[in-house]
N, C-alpha and C positions, 0 to 999 in steps of 0.2 A: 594570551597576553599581547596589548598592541603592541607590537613595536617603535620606536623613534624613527621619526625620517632624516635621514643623510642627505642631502644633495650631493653630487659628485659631476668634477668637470675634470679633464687632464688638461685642458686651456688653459694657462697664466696667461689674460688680456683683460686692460680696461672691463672691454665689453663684455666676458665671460665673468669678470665678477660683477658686474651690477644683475646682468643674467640669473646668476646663483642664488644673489640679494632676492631678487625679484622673487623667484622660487617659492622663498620660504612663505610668500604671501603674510608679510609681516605688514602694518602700517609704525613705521617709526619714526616720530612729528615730533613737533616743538621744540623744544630746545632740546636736541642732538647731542650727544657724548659719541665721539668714535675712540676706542681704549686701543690703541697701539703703542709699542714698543719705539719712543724716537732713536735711540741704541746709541750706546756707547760710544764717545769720541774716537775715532779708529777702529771703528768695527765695521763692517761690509754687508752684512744680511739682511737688516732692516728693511722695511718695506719701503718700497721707493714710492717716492710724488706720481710719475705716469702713471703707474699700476694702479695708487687705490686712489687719486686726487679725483677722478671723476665720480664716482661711487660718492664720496665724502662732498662733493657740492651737491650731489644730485639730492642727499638728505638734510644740505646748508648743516652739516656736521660742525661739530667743534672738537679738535686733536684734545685728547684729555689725558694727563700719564702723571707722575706724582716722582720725588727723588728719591736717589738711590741711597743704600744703606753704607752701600761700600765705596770706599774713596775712588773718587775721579771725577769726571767734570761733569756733574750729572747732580751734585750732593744739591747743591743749591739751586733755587729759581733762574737768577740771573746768569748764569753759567748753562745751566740745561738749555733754559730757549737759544741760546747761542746755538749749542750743537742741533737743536730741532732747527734750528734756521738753516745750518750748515747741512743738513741732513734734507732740506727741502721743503719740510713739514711746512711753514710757515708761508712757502709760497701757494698753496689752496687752500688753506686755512687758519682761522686762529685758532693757537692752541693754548690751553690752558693746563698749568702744573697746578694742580689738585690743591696739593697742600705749601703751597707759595702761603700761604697767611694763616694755616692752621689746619687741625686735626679734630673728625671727630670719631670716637665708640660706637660701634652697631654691635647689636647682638649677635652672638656666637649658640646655636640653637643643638644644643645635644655633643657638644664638641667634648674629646677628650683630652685636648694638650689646650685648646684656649678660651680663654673664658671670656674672649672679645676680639674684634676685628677694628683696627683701626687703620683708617681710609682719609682720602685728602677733603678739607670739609666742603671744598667745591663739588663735589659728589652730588649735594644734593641741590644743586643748579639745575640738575637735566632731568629734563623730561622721561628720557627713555637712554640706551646704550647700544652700540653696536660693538660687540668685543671681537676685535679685527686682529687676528692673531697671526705671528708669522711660526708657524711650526717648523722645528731645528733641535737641536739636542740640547745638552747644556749641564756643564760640567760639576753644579750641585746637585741636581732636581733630576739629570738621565735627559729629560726632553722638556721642552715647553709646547705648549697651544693655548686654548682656551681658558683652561681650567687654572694657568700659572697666571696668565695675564689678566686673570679678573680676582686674582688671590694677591699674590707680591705686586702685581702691575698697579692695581686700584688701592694701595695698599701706601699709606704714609711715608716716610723715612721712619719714626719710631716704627711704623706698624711692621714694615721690613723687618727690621732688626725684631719684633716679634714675633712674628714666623716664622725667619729661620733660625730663634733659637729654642721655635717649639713652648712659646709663653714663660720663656723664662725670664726674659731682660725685653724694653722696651728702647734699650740704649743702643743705639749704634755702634758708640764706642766698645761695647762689652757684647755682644750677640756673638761675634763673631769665634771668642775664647772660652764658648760656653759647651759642655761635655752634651752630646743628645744622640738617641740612633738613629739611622737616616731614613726608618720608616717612620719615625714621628714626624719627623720634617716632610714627607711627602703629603701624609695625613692632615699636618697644620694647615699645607697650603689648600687641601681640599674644604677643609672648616671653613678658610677665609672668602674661600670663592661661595659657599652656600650659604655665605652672611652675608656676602651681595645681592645674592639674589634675593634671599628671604629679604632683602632688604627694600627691595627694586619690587617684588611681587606685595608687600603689604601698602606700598601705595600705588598699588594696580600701575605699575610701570614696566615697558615692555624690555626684554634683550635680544640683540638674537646674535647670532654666533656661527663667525667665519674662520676658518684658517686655510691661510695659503700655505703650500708645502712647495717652497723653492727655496734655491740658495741652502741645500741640506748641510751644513757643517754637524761638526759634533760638538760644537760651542754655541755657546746661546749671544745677540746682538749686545747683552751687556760685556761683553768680554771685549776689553780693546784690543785682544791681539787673535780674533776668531779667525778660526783657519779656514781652509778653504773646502766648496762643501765636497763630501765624501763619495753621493750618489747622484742621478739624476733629479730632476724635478718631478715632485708627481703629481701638483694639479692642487685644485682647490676644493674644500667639505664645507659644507653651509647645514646650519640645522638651527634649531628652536632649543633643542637637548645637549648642554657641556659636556656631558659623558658622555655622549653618543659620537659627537664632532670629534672629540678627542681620543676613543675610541678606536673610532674610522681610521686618526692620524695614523694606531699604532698599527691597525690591519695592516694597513697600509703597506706601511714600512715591513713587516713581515711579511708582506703577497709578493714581496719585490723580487724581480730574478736580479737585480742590476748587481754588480759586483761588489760595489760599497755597501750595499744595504747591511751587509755582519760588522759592517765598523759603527755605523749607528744604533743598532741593536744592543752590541756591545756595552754602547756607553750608557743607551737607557737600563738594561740590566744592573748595569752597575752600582748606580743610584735607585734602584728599585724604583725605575718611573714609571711604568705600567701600575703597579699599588695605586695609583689617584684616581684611574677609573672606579676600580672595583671598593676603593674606600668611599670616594664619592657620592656611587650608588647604593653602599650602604647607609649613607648620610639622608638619601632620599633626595637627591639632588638632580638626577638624572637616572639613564636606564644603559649598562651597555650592552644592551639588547636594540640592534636597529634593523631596519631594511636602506639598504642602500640603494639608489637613486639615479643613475648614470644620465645626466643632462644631454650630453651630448648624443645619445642615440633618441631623444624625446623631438 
């Protein structure tokens, strides 16, 4: 069985992410999607302008995120780019809220909670996607990386609120008061992420897939009141493979001696967040089967 390749840096710098970029020998052209998290008014993790702004002109990217389900300043277009402007995003790039003018359906291919993925319709402006992930915990889901930010992240305001209610309600208003177990909710968000890609692959469109692991809280950047992080930083994973990159995040986080690493652990157990790999790859979506990669001794 081949394995997936990981790239692996413990460097958080400009220069060791475009490095990583580089790595994966991707060509990713024409009109650019970078899929990060602009974060919650009040929250602190998000990825900053220094760190990814050079990466993101070097590929004339376009910031691309879509609003949130759950009340705060993020619901609507005109309120979000505010805080992406506050947050920096807007000073290396223009960014684009997905679904500012509408929504559309992609196929859900073997899914057991959804019978569709709904994504912001600006989605199908780009050419190809870099899903630039900041991995951190997060107090529904247990952790986020890859695999959350190309599911809820690329994911509508309806399409939100159909995920986390496991394809019950398309409503906002209603997702949140809706009964479900919290391995379907892990499961949904893995469906949603392999109806991007199956989305992104049937018109020969390329992804490829990074997450930095700094700023560790046990809150995820939607949280306006995210605490502060638990562990040290561990660096950044770059791959071609969702389950493999994300994966990588939870080794990770489990090879750690650092002292906080049992209160991260903690919380993804709790949410059963590890479940998105291995449901994933039973999706056919990825492999968490990888070889890992360590750049920094190459």
């Amino acid at each position: 069985m081949v394995k997936s390749k990981v790239y692996y840096t413990k460097n958080i710098t400009p220069e060791s992410l475009i490095r990583i970029y580089e790595k994966l020998d991707i060509n990713l052209s024409g009109k650019v999607g970078v899929k990060v998290s602009t974060g919650e008014k009040g929250s602190k993790g998000y990825l900053k302008a220094d760190l990814i702004g050079p990466l993101v002109q070097k590929l004339n990217g376009t910031i691309i995120e879509c609003n949130t389900a759950y009340p705060g300043a993020r619901t609507n277009a005109k309120e979000h780019l505010e805080v992406a402007k506050e947050h920096g995003f807007t000073s290396f790039a223009d960014v684009d809220i997905m679904d500012a003018n509408g929504e559309m359906k992609i196929p859900v291919n073997a899914g057991s909670h959804l019978k569709f993925d709904i994504v912001g319709e600006n989605l199908k402006k780009y050419d190809c996607m870099l899903n630039l992930a900041h991995g951190k915990g997060h107090a529904m889901g247990g952790a986020g990386a890859n695999l959350k930010n190309q599911s809820i992240g690329v994911a509508s305001r309806n399409g939100k609120a159909y995920i986390h209610s496991c394809g019950q309600t398309a409503d906002p208003n209603k997702c949140w008061s809706v009964v479900y177990q919290q391995k379907d909710f892990i499961e949904s968000m893995a469906e949603a992420a392999k109806a991007v890609a199956d989305y992104f692959n049937a018109q020969h469109k390329k992804i490829a897939y990074i997450t930095i692991m700094n700023y560790l809280s046990v809150d995820c950047d939607c949280d306006a009141h995210q605490t502060e992080p638990v562990m040290e930083d561990l660096g950044i994973v770059a791959s071609l493979d969702p389950v493999a990159n994300d994966q990588a995040f939870f080794d990770l986080i489990w090879a750690s001696n650092d002292q906080g690493a049992p209160k991260l652990q903690a919380r993804i157990d709790r949410q059963e967040g590890r479940h998105i790999t291995e449901y994933a790859e039973q999706l056919g979506l990825g492999s968490t089967q990888y070889e890992l990669i360590n750049i920094d001794e190459i």
